[in-house]
N, C-alpha and C positions, 0 to 999 in steps of 0.2 A: 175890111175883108181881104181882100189885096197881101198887106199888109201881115196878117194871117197866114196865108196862104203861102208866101214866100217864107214865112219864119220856120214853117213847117216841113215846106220842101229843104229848104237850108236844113235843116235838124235829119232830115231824112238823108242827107246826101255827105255831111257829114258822120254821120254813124257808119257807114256804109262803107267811105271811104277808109275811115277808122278800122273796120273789122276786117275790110281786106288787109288794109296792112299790119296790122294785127297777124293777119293772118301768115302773108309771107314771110314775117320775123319769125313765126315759129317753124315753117314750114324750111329755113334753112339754119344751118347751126353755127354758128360761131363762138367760138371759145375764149373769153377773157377772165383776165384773172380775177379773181373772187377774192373780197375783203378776208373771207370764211373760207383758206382752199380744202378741197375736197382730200378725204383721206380715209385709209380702211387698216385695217391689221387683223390676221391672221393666226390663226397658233392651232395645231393638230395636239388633240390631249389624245395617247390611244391613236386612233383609228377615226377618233371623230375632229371633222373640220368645224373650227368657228372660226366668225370672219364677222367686223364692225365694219359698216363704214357711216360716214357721218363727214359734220364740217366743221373746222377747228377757230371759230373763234379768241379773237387777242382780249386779254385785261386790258392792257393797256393803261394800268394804273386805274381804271374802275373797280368802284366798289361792285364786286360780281353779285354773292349770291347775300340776298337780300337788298338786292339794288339791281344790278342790270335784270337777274335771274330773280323773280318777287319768292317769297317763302309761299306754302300753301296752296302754291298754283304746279299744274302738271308741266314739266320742261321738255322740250324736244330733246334735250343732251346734246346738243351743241345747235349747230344753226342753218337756215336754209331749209331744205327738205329735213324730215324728219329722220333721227339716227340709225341706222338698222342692224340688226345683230341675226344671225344663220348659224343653225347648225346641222351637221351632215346626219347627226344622229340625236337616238334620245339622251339628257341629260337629267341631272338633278341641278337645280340650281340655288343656294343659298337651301339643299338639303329637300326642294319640293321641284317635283317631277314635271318637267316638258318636254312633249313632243320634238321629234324633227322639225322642222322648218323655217322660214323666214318671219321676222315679228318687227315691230316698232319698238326701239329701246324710250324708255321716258321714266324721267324723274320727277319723284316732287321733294323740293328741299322743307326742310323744315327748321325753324332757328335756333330748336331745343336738342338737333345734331340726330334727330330721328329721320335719316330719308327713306320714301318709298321709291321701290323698284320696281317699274313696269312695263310687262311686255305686255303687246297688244297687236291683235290680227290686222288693224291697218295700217301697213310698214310705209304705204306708198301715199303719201298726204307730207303737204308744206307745211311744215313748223308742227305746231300739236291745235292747229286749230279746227283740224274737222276730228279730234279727239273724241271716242265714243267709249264712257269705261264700261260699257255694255259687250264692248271689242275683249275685252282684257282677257287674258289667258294665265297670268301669273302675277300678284303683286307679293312681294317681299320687303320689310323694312332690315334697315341695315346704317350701319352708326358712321357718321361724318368723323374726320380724321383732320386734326389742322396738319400742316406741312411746316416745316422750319423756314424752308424756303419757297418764296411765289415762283409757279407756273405759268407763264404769260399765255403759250398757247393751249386748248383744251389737247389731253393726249390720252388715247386710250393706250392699256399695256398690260399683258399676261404678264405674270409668274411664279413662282412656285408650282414650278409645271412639272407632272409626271405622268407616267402613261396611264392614268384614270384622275387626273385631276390639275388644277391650274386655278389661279386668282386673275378675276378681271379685276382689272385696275383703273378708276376714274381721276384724273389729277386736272386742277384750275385752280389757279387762284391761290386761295391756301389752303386749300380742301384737296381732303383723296377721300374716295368712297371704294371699298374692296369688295367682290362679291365674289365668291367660292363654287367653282363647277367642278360637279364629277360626273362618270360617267363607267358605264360598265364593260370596259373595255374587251375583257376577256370572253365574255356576251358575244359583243358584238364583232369580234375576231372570227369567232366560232362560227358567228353567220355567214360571213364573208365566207370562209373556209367554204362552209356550204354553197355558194350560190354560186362560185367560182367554180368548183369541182363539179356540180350540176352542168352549167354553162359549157364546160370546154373539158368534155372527157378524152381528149386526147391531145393536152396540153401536156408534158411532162412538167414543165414547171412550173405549175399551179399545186402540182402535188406534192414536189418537192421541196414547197415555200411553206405550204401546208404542215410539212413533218419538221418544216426546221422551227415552224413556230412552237409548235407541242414539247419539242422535245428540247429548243436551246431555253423556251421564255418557261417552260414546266415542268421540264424533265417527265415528261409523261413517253413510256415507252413504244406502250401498246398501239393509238394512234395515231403515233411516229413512224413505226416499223411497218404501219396500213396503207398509209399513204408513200413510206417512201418506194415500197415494193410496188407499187402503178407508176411510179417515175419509172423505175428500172425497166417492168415487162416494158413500159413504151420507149424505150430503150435510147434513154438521152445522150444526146452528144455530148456530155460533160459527165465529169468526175462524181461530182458533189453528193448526187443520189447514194451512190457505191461506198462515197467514203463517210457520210452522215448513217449508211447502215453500219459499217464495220465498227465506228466508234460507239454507238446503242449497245451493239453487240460485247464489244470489249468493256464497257461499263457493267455487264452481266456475267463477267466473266467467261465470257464462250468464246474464246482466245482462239480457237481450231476454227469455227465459224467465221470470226473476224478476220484472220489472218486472209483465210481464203476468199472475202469477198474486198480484202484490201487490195488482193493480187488480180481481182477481176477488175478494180478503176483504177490500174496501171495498166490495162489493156488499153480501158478506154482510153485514157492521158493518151497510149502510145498515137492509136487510131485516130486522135482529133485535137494533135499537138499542143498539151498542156504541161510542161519538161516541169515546172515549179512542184505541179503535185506530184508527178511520179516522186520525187526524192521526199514527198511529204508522205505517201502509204510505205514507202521501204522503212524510211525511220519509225515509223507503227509498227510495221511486222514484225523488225528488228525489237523493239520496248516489248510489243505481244508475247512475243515466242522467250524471253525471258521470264515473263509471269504465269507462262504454263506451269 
């Protein structure tokens, strides 16, 4: 009984003792280095931010995927915590539509070179073991690619990047898996425009950034000339408003109009010492007053 007794208190006193220290490892942080170091990569397609991060497992001359990495089983995409991928806006991805937000990237290989691609709402879980495809928000399949040459560490990488689109890029081993984003930049510019000109009606250059997107990325005239005219009434310390109207203008041929608001941002220039562009509106006025 005795005997009992003590085996149990001992069992009690080591659990205890355990969980405190347990507990103060977690409770302070120390940083060593990781077999798997930690890594992220970023790329803005457009207006919208994506950003991986995850942890980069070595080959190391193992056989990876159908050996370290089994076929037919869901893969975290690299190692440690589970991989995670963000985006600032909505995308398409591999052509089907997701939301903004954070997700959990995961793969499942397959040996016949058919992988699934999945995002899922539980970003924040160790490895893919409290995996729930009840979570999933996206699956896509997408064709394994051999590589000429082995990739020792796992690496993610954009490109074919333009401003509504870009290729994520999965390399290990001998394998790359490619998956294709787009997104609708011009969208989602225009909202920006919006919430930014709501936000700060008496920013001049909010509105000025405004007219310069319209009119250098679209040659769209009408609100170019809307927004640059609230830079002006708020009367910017800089050129650029004055000379972004004079040039819309001279593109319309209203050379009398342009001229004259060429010579009102060689005021400004004068007013708020910018000497480069004054000699950049005379040489305009000068080309102008020729095409009269």
């Amino acid at each position: 009984m005795h005997v009992v007794l003590h085996n149990q208190l001992y069992s009690i006193i080591v659990i205890t003792m355990c969980s405190l220290a347990f507990g103060k490892i977690h409770a302070q942080t120390l940083d060593i280095p990781r077999a798997s170091p930690n890594a992220s990569v970023s790329q803005h397609i457009g207006v919208c931010e994506v950003t991986i991060s995850y942890c980069r497992p070595s080959a190391r001359g193992r056989t990876i995927f159908g050996g370290l990495v089994p076929y037919d089983k869901v893969w975290r995409a690299g190692a440690n915590e589970a991989t995670t991928i963000k985006f600032s806006h909505d995308v398409l991805i591999n052509n089907q539509p997701l939301a903004a937000g954070k997700y959990g990237l995961f793969f499942m290989p397959r040996a016949d070179g058919d992988w699934t691609m999945i995002l899922n709402k539980n970003w924040n879980q160790w490895g893919a073991y409290l995996y729930d495809p009840e979570l999933d928000v996206l699956r896509t399949i997408t064709k394994r690619e051999r590589l000429s040459e082995s990739t020792n560490l796992l690496t993610y990488a954009f490109s074919n990047v333009t401003k509504s689109e870009a290729t994520l890029q999965l390399q290990w081993s001998d394998c790359q898996i490619r998956i294709p984003i787009t997104t609708d930049t011009h969208l989602q510019t225009l909202s920006m425009i919006d919430q930014a000109v709501n936000d700060s009606r008496k920013n001049w250059y909010i509105y000025s950034a405004a007219a310069q997107y319209h009119w250098y990325e679209h040659r769209q005239a009408d609100p170019a000339l809307k927004y640059i005219n609230v830079a002006i009434a708020l009367e910017a310390p800089n050129p650029a408003p004055w000379m972004l109207k004079s040039q819309i203008l001279a593109s319309q041929s209203k050379y009398d109009k342009a001229i004259a608001v060429a010579r009102e941002a060689i005021l400004v220039c004068k007013n708020h010492n910018f000497p480069f562009e004054i000699h950049e509106n005379e040489n305009n006025i000068d080309l102008w007053k020729k095409q009269q």
